[in-house]
C-alpha positions as CSV (number, residue, x, y, z in Angstrom):
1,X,-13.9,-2.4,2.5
2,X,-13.7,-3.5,-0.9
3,X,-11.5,-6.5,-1.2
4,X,-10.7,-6.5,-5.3
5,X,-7.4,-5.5,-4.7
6,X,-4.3,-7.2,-5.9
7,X,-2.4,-8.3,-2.4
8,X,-4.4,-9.4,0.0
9,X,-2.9,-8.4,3.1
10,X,-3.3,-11.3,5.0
11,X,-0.5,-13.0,2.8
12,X,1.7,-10.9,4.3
13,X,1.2,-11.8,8.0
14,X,4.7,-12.9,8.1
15,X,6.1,-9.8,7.0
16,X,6.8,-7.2,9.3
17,X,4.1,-4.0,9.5
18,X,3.5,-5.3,6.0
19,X,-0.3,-6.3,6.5
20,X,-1.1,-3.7,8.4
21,X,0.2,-0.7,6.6
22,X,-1.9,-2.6,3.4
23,X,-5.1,-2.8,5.0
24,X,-4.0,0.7,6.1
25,X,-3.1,2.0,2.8
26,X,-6.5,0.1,1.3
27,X,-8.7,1.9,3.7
28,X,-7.8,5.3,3.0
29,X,-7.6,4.5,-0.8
30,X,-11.5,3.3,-0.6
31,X,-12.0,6.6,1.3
32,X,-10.4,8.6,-1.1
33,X,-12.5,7.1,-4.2
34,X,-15.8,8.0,-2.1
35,X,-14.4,11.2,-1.6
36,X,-12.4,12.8,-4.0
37,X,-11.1,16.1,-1.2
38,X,-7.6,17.5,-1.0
39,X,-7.5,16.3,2.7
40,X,-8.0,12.8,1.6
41,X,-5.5,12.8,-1.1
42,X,-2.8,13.9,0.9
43,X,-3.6,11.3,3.9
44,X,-3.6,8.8,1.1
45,X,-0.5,9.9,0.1
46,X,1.4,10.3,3.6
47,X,0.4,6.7,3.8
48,X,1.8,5.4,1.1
49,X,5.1,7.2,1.7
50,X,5.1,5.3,4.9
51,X,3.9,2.0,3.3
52,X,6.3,2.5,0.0
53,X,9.5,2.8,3.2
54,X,7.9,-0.4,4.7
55,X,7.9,-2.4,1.4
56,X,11.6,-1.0,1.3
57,X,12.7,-1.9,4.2
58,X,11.5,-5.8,4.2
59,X,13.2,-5.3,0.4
60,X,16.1,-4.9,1.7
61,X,16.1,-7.1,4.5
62,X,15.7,-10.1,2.2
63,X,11.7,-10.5,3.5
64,X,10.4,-9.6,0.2
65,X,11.8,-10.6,-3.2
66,X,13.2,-8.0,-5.6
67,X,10.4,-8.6,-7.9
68,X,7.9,-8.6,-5.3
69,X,9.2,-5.5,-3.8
70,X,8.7,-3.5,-7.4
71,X,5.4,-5.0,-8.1
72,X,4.4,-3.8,-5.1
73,X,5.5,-0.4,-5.3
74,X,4.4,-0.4,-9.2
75,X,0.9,-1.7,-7.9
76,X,0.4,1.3,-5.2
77,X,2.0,3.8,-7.8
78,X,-0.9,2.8,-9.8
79,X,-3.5,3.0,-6.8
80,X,-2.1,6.2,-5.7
81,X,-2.5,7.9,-9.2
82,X,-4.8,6.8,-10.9
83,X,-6.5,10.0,-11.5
């Protein structure tokens, strides 16, 4: 996998489902580059649903900062459509 991305997931081990819906949500976006199909693109964007509710949910349970909470979502907004 390509590891340019912005958060690393492994400095998130302490955060509940955190790392592994990243990775997650990485692994599908690398696949979805390769391969541009409608099949991909909506699995990409079922995950990040899911990923987008667990950034939301360690938001709110004081895991994550405010800011860090929006610059992740802004950050896999971006990811998720960036043509």
């Amino acid at each position: 996998m390509t590891t340019n991305y912005k958060y690393n997931p492994a400095d998130f081990n302490e955060v509940l489902g955190l790392t592994t819906e990243l990775t997650e949500f990485y692994r599908l976006h690398q696949e979805y580059s390769n391969e541009r199909t409608q099949s991909k693109r909506f699995e990409l964007e079922k995950h990040g649903m899911d990923l987008f509710f667990t950034i939301k949910a360690r938001g709110v349970e004081g895991t994550l900062t405010r800011n860090l909470v929006y610059d992740l979502r802004e950050y896999m907004e971006e990811l998720l459509y960036d043509g």
